[in-house]
KOLLO-493779 format. One record per residue (C-alpha): x, y, z; residue in three letters. Coordinates in steps of 0.05 Angstrom, whole numbers, padded with zeros to 5 digits, always signed. Each point is the difference from the previous one (the first is absolute). Example, Ala and Ser with C-alpha at 12.3 -4.5 7.8 and 13.67 -1.06 7.14 Angstrom:
2
+00246-00090+00156ALA+00027+00069-00013SER
//
This chain:
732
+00723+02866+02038UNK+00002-00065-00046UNK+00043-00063+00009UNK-00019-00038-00065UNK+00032-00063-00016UNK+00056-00003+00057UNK+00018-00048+00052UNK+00023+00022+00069UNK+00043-00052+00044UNK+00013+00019+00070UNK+00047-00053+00035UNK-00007+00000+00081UNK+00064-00030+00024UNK+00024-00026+00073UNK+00060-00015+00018UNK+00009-00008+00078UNK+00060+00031+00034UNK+00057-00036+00017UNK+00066+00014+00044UNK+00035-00061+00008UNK+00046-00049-00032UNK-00015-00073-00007UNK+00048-00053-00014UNK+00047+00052-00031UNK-00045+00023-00061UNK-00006+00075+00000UNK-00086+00029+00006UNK-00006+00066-00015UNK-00030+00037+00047UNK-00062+00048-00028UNK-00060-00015-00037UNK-00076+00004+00027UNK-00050-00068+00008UNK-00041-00027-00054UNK-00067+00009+00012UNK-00060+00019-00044UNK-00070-00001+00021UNK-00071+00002-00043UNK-00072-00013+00016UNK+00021-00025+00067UNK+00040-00059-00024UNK+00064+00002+00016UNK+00049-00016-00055UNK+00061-00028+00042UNK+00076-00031-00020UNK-00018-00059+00048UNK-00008-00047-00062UNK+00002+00040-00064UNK+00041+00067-00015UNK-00068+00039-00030UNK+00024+00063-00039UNK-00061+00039+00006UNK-00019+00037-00067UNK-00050+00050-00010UNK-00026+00004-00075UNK-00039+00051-00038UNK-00039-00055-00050UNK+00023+00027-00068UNK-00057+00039-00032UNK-00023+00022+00073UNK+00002+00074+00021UNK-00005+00041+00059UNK-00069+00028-00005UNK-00014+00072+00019UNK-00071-00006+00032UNK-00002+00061+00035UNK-00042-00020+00070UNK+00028+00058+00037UNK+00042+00055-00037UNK+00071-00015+00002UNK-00004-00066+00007UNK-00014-00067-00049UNK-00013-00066+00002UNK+00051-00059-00025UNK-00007-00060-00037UNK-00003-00063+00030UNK+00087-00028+00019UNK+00006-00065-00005UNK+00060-00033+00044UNK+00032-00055-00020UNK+00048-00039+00045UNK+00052-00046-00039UNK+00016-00054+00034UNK+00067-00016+00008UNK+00032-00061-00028UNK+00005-00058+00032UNK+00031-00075+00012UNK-00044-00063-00020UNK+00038-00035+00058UNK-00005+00060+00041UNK-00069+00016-00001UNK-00024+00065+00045UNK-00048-00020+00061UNK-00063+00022-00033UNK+00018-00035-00068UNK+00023-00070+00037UNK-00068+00005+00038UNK-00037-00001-00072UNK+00050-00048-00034UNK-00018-00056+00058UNK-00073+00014-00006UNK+00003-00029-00071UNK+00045-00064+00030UNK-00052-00059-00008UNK+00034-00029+00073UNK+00009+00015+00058UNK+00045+00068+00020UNK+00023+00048+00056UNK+00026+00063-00007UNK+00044+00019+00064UNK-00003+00069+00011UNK+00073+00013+00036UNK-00026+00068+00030UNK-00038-00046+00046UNK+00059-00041+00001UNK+00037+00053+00043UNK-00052+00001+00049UNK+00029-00062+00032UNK+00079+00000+00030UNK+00023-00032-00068UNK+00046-00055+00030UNK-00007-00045-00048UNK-00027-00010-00068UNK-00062-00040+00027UNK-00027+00070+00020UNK-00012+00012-00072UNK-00038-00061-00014UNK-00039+00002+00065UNK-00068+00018-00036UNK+00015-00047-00061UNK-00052-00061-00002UNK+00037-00062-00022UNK+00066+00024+00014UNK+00026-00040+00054UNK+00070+00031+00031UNK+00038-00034+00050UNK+00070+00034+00026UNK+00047-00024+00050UNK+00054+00020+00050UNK+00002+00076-00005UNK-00030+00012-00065UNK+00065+00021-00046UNK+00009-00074-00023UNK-00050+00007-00052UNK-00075-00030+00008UNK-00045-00056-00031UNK-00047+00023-00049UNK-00053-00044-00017UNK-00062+00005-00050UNK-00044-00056-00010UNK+00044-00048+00021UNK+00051+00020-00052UNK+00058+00003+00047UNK-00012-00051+00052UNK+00069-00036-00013UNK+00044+00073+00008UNK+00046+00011+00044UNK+00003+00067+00034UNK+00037+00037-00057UNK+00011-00012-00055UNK-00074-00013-00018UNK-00033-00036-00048UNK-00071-00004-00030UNK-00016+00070-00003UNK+00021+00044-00053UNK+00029+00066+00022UNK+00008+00065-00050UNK+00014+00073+00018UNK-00024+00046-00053UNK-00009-00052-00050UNK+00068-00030+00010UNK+00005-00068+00028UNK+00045-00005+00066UNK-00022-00080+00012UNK+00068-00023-00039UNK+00011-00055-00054UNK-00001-00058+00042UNK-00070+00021+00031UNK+00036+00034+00068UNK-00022+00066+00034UNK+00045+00021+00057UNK-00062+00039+00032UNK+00054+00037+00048UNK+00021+00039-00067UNK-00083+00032-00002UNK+00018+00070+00039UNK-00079+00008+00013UNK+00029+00073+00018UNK+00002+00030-00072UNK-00068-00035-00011UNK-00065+00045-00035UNK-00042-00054+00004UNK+00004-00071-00031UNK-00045-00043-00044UNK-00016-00072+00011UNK-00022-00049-00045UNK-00022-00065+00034UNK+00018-00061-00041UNK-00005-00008-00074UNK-00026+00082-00003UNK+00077+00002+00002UNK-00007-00011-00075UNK-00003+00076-00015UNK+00068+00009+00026UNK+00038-00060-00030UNK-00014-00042+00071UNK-00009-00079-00013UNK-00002-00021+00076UNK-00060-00036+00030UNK+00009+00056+00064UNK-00004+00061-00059UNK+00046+00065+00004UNK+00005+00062+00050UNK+00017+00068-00045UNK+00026+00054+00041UNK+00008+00070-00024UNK+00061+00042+00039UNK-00010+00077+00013UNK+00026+00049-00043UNK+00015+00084+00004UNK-00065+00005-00018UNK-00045-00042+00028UNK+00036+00011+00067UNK+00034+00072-00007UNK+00039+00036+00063UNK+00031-00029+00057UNK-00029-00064+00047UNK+00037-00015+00059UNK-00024-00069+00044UNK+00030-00021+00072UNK-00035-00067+00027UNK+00032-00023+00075UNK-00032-00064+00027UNK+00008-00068+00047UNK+00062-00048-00018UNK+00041+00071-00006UNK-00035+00008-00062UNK+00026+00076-00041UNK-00020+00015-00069UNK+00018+00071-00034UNK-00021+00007-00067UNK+00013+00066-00042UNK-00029+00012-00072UNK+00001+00063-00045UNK-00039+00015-00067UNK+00014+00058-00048UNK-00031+00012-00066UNK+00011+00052-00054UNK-00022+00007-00072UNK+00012-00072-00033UNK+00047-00026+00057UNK-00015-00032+00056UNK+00044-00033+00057UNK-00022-00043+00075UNK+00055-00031+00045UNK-00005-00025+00062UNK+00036-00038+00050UNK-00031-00039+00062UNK+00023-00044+00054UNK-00015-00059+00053UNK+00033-00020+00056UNK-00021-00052+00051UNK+00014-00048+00059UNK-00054-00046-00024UNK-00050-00038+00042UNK+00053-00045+00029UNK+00049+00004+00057UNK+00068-00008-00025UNK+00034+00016-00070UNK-00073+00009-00049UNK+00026+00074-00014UNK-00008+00022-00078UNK+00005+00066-00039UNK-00029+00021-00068UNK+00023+00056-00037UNK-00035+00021-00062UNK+00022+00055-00049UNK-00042+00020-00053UNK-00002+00045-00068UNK-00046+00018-00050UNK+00011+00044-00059UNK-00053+00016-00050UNK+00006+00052-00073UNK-00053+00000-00038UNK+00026+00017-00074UNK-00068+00025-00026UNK-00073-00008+00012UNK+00014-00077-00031UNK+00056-00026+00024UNK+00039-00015+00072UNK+00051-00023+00031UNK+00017-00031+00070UNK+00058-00017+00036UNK+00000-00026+00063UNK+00053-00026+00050UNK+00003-00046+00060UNK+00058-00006+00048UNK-00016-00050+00068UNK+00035-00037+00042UNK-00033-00054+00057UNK+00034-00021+00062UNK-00031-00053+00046UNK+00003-00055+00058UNK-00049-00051-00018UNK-00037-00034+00055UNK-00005-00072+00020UNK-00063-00043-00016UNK-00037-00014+00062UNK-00041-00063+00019UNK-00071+00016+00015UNK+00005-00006+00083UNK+00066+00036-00002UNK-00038+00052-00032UNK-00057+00005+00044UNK+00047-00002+00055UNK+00042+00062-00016UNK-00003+00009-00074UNK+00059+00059+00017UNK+00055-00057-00001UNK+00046-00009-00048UNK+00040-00080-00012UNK+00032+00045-00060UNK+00074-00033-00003UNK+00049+00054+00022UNK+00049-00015-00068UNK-00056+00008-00037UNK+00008+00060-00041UNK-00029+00069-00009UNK-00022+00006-00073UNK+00009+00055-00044UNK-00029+00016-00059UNK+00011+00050-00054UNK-00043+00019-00054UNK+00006+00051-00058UNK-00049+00011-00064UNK-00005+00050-00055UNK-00058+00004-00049UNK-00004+00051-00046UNK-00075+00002-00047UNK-00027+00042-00056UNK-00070+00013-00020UNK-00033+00015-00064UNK-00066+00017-00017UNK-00027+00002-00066UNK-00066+00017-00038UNK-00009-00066-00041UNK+00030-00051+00037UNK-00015+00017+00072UNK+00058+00006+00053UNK+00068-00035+00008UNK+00041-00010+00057UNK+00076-00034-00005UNK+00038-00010+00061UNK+00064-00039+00021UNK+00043-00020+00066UNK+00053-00021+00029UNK-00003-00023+00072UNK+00049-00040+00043UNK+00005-00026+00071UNK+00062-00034+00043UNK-00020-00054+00047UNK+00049-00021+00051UNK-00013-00054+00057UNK+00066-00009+00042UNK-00028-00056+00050UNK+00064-00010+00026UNK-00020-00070+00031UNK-00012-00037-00062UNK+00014+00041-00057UNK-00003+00075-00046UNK-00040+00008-00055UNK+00007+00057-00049UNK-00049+00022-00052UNK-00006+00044-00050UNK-00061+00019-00044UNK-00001+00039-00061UNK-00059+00016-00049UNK-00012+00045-00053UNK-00071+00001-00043UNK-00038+00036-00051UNK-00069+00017+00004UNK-00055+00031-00058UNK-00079+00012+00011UNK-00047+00023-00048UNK-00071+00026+00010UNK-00053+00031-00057UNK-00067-00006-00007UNK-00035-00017-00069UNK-00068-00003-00026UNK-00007-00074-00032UNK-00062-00029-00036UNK-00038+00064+00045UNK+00023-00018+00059UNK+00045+00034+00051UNK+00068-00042+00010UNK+00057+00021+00049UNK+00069-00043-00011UNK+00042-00010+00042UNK+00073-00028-00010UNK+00063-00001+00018UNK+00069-00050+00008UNK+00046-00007+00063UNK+00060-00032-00011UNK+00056-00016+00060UNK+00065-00025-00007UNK+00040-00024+00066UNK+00065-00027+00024UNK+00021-00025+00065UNK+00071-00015+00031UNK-00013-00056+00053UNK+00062-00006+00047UNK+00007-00050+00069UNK+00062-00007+00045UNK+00019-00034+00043UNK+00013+00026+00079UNK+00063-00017+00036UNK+00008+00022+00061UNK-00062+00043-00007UNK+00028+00033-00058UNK-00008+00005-00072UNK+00036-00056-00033UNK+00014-00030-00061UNK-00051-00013-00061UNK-00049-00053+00010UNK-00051+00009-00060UNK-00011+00047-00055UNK-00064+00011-00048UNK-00018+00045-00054UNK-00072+00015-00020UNK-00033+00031-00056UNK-00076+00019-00005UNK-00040+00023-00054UNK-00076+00022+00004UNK-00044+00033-00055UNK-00072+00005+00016UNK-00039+00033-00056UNK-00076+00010+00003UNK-00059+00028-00047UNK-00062+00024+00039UNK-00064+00031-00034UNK-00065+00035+00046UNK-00056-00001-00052UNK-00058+00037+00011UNK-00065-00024-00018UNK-00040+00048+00033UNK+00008+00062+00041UNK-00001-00040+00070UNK+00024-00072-00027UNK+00071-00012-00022UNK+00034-00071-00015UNK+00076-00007+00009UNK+00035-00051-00048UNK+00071-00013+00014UNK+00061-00050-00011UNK+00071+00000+00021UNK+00060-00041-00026UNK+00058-00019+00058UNK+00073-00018-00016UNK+00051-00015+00055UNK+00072-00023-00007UNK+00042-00033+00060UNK+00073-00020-00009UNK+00040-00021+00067UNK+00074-00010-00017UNK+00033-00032+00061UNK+00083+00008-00012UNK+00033-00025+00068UNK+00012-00052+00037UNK-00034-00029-00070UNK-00019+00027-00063UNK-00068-00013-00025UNK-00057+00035-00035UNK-00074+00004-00011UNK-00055+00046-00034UNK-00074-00009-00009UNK-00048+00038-00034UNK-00068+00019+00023UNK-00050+00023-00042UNK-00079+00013+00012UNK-00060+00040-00028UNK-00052+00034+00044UNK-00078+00012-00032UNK-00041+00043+00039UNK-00078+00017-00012UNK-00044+00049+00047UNK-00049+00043+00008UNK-00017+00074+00035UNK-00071+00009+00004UNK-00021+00078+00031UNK-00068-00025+00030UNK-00014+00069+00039UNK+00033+00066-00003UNK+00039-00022+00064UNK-00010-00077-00006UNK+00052-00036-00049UNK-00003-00087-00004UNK+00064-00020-00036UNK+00021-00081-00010UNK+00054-00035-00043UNK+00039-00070-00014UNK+00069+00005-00004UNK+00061-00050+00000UNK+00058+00014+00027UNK+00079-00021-00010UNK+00056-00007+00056UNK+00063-00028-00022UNK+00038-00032+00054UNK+00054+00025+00020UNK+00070-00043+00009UNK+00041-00006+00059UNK+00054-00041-00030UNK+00023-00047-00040UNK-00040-00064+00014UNK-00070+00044+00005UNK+00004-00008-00086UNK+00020-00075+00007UNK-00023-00081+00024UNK-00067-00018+00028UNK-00013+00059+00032UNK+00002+00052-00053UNK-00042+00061+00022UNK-00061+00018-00042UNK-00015+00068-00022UNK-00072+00022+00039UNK-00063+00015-00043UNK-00072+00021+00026UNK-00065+00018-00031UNK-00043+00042+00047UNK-00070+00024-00001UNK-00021+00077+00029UNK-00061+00036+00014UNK-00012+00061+00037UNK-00019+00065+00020UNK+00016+00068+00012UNK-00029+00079+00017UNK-00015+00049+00042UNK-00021+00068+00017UNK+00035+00060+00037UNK-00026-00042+00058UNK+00009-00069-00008UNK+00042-00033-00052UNK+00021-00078-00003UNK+00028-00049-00043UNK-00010-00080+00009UNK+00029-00064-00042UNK-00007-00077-00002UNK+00039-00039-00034UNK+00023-00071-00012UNK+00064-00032-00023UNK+00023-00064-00037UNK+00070-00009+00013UNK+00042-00050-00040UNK+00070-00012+00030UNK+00002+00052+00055UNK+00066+00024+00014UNK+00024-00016+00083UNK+00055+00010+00047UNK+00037-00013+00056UNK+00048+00015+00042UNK+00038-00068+00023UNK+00030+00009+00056UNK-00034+00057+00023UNK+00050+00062-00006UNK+00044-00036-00046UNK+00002+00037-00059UNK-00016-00062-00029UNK-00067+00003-00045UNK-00033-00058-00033UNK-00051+00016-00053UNK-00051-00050-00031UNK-00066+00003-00031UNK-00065-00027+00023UNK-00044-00041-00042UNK-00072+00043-00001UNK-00022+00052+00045UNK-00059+00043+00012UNK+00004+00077+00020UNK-00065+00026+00012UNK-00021+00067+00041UNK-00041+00057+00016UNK+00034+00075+00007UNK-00032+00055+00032UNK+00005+00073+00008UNK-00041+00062+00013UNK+00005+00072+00042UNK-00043+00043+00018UNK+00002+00071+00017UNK-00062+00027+00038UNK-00010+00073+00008UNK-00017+00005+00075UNK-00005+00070+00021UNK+00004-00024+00072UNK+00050+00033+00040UNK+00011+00065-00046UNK-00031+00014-00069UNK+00043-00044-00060UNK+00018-00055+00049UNK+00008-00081-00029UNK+00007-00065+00010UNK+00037-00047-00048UNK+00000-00068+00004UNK+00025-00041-00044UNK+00022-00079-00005UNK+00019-00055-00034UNK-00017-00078-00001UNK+00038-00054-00035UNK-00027-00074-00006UNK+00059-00055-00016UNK-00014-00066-00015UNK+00068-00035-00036UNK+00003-00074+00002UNK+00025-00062-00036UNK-00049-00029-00047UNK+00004-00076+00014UNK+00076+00001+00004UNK+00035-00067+00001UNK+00034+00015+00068UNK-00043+00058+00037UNK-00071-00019-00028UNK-00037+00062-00007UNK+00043+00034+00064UNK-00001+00077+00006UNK+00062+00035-00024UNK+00033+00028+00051UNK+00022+00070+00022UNK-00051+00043-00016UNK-00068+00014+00053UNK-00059-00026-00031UNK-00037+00064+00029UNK+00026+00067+00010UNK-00029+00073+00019UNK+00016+00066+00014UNK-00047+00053+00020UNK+00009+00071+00021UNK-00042+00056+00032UNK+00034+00074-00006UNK-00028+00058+00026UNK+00011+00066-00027UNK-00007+00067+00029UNK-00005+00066-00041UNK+00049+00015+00036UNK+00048-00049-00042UNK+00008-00039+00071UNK-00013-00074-00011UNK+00001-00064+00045UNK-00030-00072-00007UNK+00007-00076+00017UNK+00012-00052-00061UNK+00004-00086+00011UNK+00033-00047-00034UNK-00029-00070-00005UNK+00027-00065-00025UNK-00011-00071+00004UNK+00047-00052+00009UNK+00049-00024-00065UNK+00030-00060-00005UNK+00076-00015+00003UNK+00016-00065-00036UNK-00026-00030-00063UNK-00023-00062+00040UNK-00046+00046+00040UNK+00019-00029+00067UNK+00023+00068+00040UNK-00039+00069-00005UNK+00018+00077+00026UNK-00058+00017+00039UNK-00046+00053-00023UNK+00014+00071+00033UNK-00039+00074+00012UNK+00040+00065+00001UNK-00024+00060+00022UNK+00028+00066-00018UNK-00001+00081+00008UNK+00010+00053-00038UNK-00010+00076-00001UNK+00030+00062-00027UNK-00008+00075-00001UNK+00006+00024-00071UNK-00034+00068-00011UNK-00019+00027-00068UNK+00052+00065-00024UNK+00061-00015+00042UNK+00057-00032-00013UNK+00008-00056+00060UNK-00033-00054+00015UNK-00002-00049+00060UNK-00013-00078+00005UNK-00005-00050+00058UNK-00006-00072+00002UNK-00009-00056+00034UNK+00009-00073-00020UNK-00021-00076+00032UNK-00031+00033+00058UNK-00014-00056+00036UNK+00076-00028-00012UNK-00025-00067-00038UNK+00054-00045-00002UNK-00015-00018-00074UNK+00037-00041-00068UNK+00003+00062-00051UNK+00040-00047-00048UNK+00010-00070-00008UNK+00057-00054-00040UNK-00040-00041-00034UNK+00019-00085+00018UNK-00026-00065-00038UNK-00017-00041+00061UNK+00006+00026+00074UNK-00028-00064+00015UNK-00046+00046+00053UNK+00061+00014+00033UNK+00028+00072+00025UNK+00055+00022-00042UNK+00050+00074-00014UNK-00057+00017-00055UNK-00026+00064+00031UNK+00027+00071-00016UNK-00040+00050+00072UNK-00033+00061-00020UNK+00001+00067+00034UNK-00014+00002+00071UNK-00034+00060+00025UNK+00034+00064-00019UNK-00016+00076-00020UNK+00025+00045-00057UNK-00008+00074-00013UNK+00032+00061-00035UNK-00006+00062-00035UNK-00007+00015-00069UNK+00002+00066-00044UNK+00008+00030-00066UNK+00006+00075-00033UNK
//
């Protein structure tokens, strides 16, 4: 029997069984899991689609070497998994992990599996283990959060953000005018999420001193079946969260919808609600080219908190001065992005993408005033990488544009008789941002690669004010970005890595008189050096960074009064930013209790040192807000058992408050607990946790002031008191 000449393709497929609808769309209800196995190695849907194929080399042939009779021997079969396509913004987890390896900066990759360890309550839990990110929430966590990165970010407000760059599959979600409203994350549809600290932003179109977060959402195949989540916890704290992923032949579809609710950490009216509703849709046209559409429906609901001053705050940090005609706020948020991918043999792969995203502000303070805002954005985004083989050398480019265009409707009244009235002021805005950037790793020998980049900035701000007067104003903002660095692989699991980078920020204009007078605000530029390290074994892996930052007309605000709504931005003269971030885990085989036994520890330290540089009013002051030292460090052990318990403490020091350095929040240690029963082949798991043991009456977030003059004031936001969390979670 001869097979001369032929080819023989045997396709394995899975498709996992389904028998419910979700949000109305029809699943059918057969089909068998994709699975395939050879040599051991699993070849799994968790980040790549692999159609196993088993091929007969042409000019091979089954040879009849007779060993026994009736029986032969066959050539070798070779199998061949094709990986399936995928995003350039939406990397897989193994592919990210090797795509920030060859970032000459600092980098994290957040694994959100280990996210879902904790109770999720807010989106600090995803950054927890993220040297240099700095996260600082308030109230009861659905307001949105501070996200800081090397001091980029100091002068934000709670949400929107500023400073740091935020994308979701290669799709920017920071909007024209530099905002991220960090409520609008839903770290519930995460797979895992990239970031780039400061100007190693430049591979995704980021400019900001802070650098850019990239998160990549689940889809029906890297999360296939049916995940159900139920969190209860202190402050009436309830969180459901539902998710289903189905995949079959070149389609592929995820939705999910999750929710918050919560009395907050204060005694009267700090209740909020998030509901997020999620879709992803995926059809891959041929082994070249894909398409993704993806959906997001929210809506956020809250009672903010007072401000406290500091002894009201270590006297009962539960009280609340919040004025009762305040109002509730509520927030809703829709975006659709729809992207196609292409790849080709000679010019490497393309991705395209656009969006359209929108969100309605309304504050009814029925004391004072309402204000009604609406945001609007759409944008356009292209990336292009290829490798190429110049003067003998091995060069992979990197490129790509993002351009945003925004409008916002900017609406006051007046309140009579603690209702809406009449008109008082009306603006129009209009924001356009194109980033474009050119990025080329050259390797000069197998272990040492130089990175040569440059990136051009354009930004556009027009403010049309049309009642009680009509007036206008635009400015334009341009800037350009070089970047030069190195990745050096020393050992097989010791890489050094360093670059010098400058970085762009365009301010960002709160009205009229921002662009205008004296006091015109300054766009911010920095040039920063970086060196550091990174590695590890299956034992023992770390990553470390120092860098320092020259800071030309630092971007800073303030609230004035304190819960005002009233912001005042300026720019500093010169300022330094220099630190140290830290991380490393460990996971030790310990064989102690019962054979495959561990203990993982794992932590993270972040040095801070922001200060004026011989400024004409604060001298060489520190800037205020941000700890100068911060740590986290875990110990978790785990049984074979898939039981798991251990202790973690959080450390910081004290951070100033005003400008003029005069008043401080004290430093503060937090001690926590966590444990879980999660055992390997089932379908449930268990967690528990415990928070602030000790109940430290603490400042989690702070308004920043100019001068206190060392005196107590409404600056301090409490954190958590002690509290516990648990649920349940399972999939099939």
């Amino acid at each position: 029997m001869k097979f001369i000449n032929q080819a023989v393709s045997i396709q394995i497929k899975l498709i996992f069984l389904a028998g419910f609808l979700w949000w109305g769309l029809g699943v059918p209800l057969d089909g068998f899991a994709q699975s395939a196995n050879y040599n051991e190695q699993k070849l799994t849907p968790n980040f790549f689609q692999m159609d196993p194929v088993i091929q007969v080399a042409e000019n091979k042939i089954l040879k009849k070497e007779k060993s026994e009779p009736g029986t032969m021997v066959l050539d070798e079969v070779e199998v061949i998994g094709k990986e399936r396509f995928f995003d350039l913004g939406a990397r897989p987890f193994d592919r990210s992990k090797e795509f920030l390896e060859k970032v000459p900066g600092g980098t994290t990759l957040i694994d959100a599996e280990k996210m879902r360890e904790t109770s999720m309550q807010e989106l600090e839990d995803a950054f927890l283990f993220a040297p240099g990110v700095h996260i600082a929430g308030q109230n009861t966590g659905l307001e949105g959060v501070k996200i800081q990165i090397r001091g980029s970010g100091i002068r934000s407000i709670h949400s929107p953000i500023r400073g740091v760059s935020i994308f979701r599959n290669g799709i920017p979600m920071t909007r024209a005018n530099g905002g991220t409203d960090t409520q609008n994350l839903n770290y519930f549809v995460w797979d895992h999420a990239e970031v780039l600290r400061g100007a190693n932003a430049m591979t995704m179109g980021g400019s900001s001193l802070g650098g850019a977060i990239n998160i990549v959402t689940h889809t029906g195949r890297t999360s296939p079946g049916f995940h159900g989540r139920l969190t209860f916890g202190s402050n009436e704290f309830t969180s459901p969260s539902v998710s289903y992923g189905y995949s079959e032949n070149k389609w592929d579809f995820f939705t999910s919808f999750s929710l918050i609710s919560t009395q907050g950490n204060r005694d009267t009216a700090n209740s909020g609600t998030a509901k997020w509703g999620f879709i992803s849709a995926g059809y891959q046209w041929n082994e070249n080219n894909e398409t993704r559409f993806i959906v997001d429906i929210q809506d956020h609901d809250w009672e903010n908190g007072s401000t406290l001053t500091l002894a009201s705050l270590r006297n009962n940090p539960a009280q609340n001065n919040r004025n009762p005609l305040d109002p509730n706020f509520e927030i809703p948020h829709m975006r659709f992005s729809l992207k196609h991918n292409v790849k080709t043999e000679d010019w490497g792969s393309f991705s395209l993408g656009t969006f359209y995203q929108r969100n309605d502000y309304n504050f009814p303070f029925r004391a004072f005033g309402f204000f009604e805002d609406t945001w609007e954005e759409v944008g356009v985004v292209a990336r292009n990488e290829q490798d190429r083989n110049w003067l003998g050398f091995n060069n992979h480019l990197e490129m790509g544009v993002n351009t945003q265009y925004m409008w916002v409707k900017d609406e006051n009244f007046s309140s009579v008789n603690q209702s809406k009235g009449p008109i008082v002021f009306r603006e129009d805005n209009y924001f356009t941002l194109v980033e474009a950037y050119f990025q080329d790793r050259i390797s000069l020998t197998n272990s040492f690669d130089v990175v040569l980049g440059i990136q051009g900035i354009y930004k556009n701000q027009e403010f049309a004010q049309t009642f009680p007067v009509t007036q206008s104003v635009s400015e334009e903002s341009p800037g350009i970005n070089p970047k030069g660095g190195f990745v050096w692989q020393a050992m097989e699991e010791v890489q050094l890595y360093g670059n010098v980078s400058r970085s762009f920020e365009t301010k960002t204009l709160n009205n009229i008189g921002d662009s205008t007078g004296a006091n015109k605000v300054r766009d911010q530029k920095a040039t920063t050096l970086e060196v550091g390290t990174r590695g590890g074994s299956s034992l023992f892996s770390w990553e470390a960074s120092f860098y320092h930052a020259w800071v030309q007309d630092e971007l800073l605000v303030v609230e004035s009064p304190p819960q005002s709504m009233n912001f005042l931005l300026g720019n500093a003269d010169e300022s330094l930013h220099t630190g140290i971030e830290l991380g490393a885990e460990s996971n030790i085989p310990l064989s102690f209790i019962c054979s495959g036994d561990s203990l993982r520890i794992r932590g993270t330290y972040t040095w801070s040192d922001f200060r004026f540089d011989g400024d004409m009013n604060f001298g060489d002051n520190r800037l205020p807000g941000i700890p100068e030292h911060a740590g986290l460090l875990e110990v978790l052990y785990k049984h074979n058992s898939g039981f798991y318990f251990g202790p973690n403490v959080e450390i910081q020091s004290d951070k100033v408050v005003d400008f003029a350095n005069t008043f401080s929040a004290p430093a503060f240690t937090l001690l926590g607990l966590r444990a879980g029963y999660a055992p390997k082949n089932t379908f449930y798991k268990f967690f528990l946790e415990a928070n602030n043991i000790t109940d430290e009456r603490y400042a989690e977030s702070i308004n920043v002031a100019v001068n206190l003059n060392g005196m107590d004031a409404n600056q301090f936001l409490p954190g958590q008191q002690f509290s516990m969390f648990g649920g349940v979670e399972f999939e099939y």
